[in-house]
C-alpha positions in Angstrom: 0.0 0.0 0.0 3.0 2.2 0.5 4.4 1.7 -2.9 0.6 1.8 -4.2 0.3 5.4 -2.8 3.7 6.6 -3.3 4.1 7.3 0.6 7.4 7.4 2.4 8.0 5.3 6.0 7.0 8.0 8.6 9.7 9.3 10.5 7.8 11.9 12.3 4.3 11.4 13.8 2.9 14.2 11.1 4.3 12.0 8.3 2.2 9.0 10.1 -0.8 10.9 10.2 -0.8 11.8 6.7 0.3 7.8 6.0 -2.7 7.0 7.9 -4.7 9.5 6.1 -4.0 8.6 3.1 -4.5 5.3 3.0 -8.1 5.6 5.3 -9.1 8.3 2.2 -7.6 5.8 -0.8 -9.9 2.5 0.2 -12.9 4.7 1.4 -12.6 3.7 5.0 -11.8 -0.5 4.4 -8.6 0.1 5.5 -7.8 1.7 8.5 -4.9 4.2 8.1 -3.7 2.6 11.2 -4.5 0.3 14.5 -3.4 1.1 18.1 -4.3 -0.2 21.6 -7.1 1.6 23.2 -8.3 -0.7 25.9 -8.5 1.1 28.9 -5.3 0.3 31.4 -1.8 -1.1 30.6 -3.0 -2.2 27.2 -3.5 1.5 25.8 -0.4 3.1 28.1 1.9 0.5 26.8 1.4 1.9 23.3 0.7 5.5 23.8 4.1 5.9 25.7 5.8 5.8 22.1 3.8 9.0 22.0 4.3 10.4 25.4 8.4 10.2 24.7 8.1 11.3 21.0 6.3 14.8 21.8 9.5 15.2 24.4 7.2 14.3 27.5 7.8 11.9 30.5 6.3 10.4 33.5 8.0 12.1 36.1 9.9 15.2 36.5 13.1 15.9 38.0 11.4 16.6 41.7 10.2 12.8 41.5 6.7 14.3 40.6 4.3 13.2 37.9 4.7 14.7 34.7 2.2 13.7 32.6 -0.1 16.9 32.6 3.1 18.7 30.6 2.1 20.5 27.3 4.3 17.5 25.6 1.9 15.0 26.9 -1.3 16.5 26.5 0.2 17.0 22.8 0.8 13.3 22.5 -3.3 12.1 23.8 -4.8 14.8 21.5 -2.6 13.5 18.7 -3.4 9.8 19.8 -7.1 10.7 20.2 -7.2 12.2 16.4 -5.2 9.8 14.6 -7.6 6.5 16.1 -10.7 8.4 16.0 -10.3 9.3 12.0 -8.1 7.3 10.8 -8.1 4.1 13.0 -10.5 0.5 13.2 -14.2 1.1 14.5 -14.2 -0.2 18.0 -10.5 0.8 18.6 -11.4 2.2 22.2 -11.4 -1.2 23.0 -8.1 -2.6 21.2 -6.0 -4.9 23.5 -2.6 -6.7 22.2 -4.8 -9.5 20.9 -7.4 -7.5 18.6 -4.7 -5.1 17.4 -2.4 -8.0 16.4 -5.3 -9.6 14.7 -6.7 -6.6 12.8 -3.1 -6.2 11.1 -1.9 -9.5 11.3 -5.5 -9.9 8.6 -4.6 -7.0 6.2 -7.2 -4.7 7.8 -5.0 -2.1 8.9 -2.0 -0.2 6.9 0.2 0.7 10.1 0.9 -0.3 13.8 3.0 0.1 16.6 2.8 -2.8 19.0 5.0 -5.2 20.8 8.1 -6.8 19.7 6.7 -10.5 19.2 4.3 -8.9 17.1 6.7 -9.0 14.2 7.6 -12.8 14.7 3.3 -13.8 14.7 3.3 -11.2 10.8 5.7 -13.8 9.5 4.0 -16.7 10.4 2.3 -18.0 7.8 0.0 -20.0 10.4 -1.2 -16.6 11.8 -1.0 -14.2 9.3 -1.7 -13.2 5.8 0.7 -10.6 5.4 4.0 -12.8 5.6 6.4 -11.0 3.4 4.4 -8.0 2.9 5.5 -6.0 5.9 8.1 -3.1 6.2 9.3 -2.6 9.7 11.0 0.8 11.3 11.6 2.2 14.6 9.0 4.2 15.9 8.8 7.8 14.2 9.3 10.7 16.9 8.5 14.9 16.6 11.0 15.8 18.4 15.2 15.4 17.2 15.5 13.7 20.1 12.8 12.4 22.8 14.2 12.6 26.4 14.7 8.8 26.8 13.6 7.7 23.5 10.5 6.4 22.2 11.3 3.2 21.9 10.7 0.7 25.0 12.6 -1.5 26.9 10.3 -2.7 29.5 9.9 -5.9 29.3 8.8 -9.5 31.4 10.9 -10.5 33.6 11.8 -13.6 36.1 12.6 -12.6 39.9 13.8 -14.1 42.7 12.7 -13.6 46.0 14.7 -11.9 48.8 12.5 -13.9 51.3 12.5 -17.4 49.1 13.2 -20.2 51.0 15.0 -22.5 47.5 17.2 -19.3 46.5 19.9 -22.1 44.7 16.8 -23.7 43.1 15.4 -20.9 41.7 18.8 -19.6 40.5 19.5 -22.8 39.0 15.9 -22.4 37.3 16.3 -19.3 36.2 20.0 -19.9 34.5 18.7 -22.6 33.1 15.5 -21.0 31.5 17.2 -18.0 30.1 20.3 -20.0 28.5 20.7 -20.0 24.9 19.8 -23.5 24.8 16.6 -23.2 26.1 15.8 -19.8 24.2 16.5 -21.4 21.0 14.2 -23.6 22.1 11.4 -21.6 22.4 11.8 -19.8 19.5 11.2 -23.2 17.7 7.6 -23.6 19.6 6.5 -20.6 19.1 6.5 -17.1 18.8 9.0 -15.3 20.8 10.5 -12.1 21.3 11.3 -12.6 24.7 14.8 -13.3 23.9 18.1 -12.1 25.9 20.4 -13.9 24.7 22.3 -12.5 21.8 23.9 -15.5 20.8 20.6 -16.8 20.3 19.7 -14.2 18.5 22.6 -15.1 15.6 20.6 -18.6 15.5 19.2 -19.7 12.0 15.6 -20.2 14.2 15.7 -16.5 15.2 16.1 -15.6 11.4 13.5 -17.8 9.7 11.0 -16.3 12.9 11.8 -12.7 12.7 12.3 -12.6 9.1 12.0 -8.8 7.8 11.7 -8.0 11.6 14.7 -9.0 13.0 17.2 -5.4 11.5 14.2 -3.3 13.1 14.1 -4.8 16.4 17.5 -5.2 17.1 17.8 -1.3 16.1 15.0 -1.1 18.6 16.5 -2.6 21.5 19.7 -0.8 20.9 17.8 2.6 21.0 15.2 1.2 23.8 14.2 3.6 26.9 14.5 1.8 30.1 12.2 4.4 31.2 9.5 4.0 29.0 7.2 3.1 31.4 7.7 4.4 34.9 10.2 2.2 37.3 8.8 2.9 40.6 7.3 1.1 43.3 3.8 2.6 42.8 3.9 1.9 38.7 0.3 0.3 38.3 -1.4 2.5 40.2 0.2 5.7 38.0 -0.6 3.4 34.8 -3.9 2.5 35.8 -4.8 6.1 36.0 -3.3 7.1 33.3 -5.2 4.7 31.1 -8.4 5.8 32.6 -7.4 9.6 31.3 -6.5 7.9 27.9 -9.6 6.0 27.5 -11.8 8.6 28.6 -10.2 11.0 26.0 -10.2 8.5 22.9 -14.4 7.8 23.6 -14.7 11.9 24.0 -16.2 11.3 28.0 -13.3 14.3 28.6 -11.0 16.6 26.4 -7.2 15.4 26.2 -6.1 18.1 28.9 -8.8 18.2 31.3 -8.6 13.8 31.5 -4.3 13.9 32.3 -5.0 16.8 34.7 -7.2 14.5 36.7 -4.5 11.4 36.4 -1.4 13.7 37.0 -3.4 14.8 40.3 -4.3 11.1 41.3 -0.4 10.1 40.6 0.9 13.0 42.7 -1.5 12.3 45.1 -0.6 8.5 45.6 2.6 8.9 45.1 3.0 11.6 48.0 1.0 9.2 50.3 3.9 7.0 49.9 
């Protein structure tokens, strides 16, 4: 569809909104320009931080104080909010990882910014219908250069237990789980981006898996923010407002401003109580 419209990969987020423009206007609305997450919680926060860090915003300030009422973030919702309301799926106020994945992963959407294993389930011919079809690029940005990039590195992770009782047992798991070996493995089962290994990474397996992927997400991880989402104690509480502000302003319950006003005040709030 790129080639088709004579479009350019998006660098910027004004270049994506005139991608997702174009190709909404081109196929009279049977294509969505692009899909996102909107489900209310970590689901639509995971995805709209890309935007958050782009516009030059962050989660908290240099006082240790929530951040996200900034003109830089209320930029990013109201440019969230317009690009999914005109140019993204119907129902996209209620996008997880799942319906977003499976949207594209069908042909029904031109663009998306999703989740690393996302790229490994495009080239699977048993999931998708776009193997081999698919560009991949780092996320685009506005600004030269966002204050921790836009990019994420939060990921799942395995811990161990200050107050575990089988400490050696559950190191021994652990090493053994996260080898190369093992993560090889997995990548033969199924699906997986959860890989840490970069020796496992230079595997044949990881190749045939990540296909056209594999350039974009290693770029990725090199450039990835290990503050994308905030690294505090009281994280899900500050995320679970958040997407409350996010989801009222993509359904138009409250303006952009006015819904990360209220969440900024709740995080400051909880986070002063602790």
């Amino acid at each position: 569809m790129f080639e088709k419209y004579g479009l350019q990969v998006p660098k910027t987020y004004d270049e994506l909104m005139n991608a997702a423009k174009t190709i909404h206007e081109q196929t009279n609305g049977e294509i969505a320009g692009i899909t996102l997450r909107g489900e209310q919680g970590i689901q639509n926060v995971y995805v709209w931080s890309t935007f958050l860090w782009g516009f030059g915003g962050q989660w908290l300030n240099e006082q240790g104080k929530s951040d996200i009422a900034s003109p830089e973030a209320v930029k990013a919702l109201e440019f969230y909010r317009e690009l999914l309301t005109k140019y993204g799926p119907t129902g996209v106020a209620n996008f997880g990882w799942q319906e977003n994945r499976l949207l594209f992963q069908q042909g029904k959407a031109a663009m998306t910014i999703d989740a690393t294993v996302n790229g490994a389930f495009n080239e699977d011919p048993k999931e998708s219908s776009i193997v081999g079809n698919v560009g991949y690029a780092p996320v685009p940005t506005q600004t030269d250069q966002p204050k921790g990039g836009a990019s994420t590195l939060t990921v799942h992770g395995i811990f161990l237990s200050k107050d575990s009782k089988y400490k050696e047992a559950a190191w021994l798991f652990m090493s053994w789980a996260t080898s190369k070996e093992q993560q090889v493995k997995s990548m033969s089962i199924d699906p997986n981006a959860g890989v840490t290994s970069l020796s496992a990474m230079k595997e044949q397996v990881f190749i045939d898996k990540f296909g056209a992927f594999k350039d974009a997400m290693l770029e990725a991880i090199e450039n990835g923010n290990t503050d994308y989402l905030p690294q505090i104690a009281q994280a899900n509480e500050m995320i679970n407002n958040t997407g409350v502000a996010i989801s009222k302003a993509l359904t138009g319950h409250t303006p952009p401003a006015e819904a990360l006003k209220e969440a900024n005040d709740l995080n400051n709030r909880l986070l002063e109580a602790n």
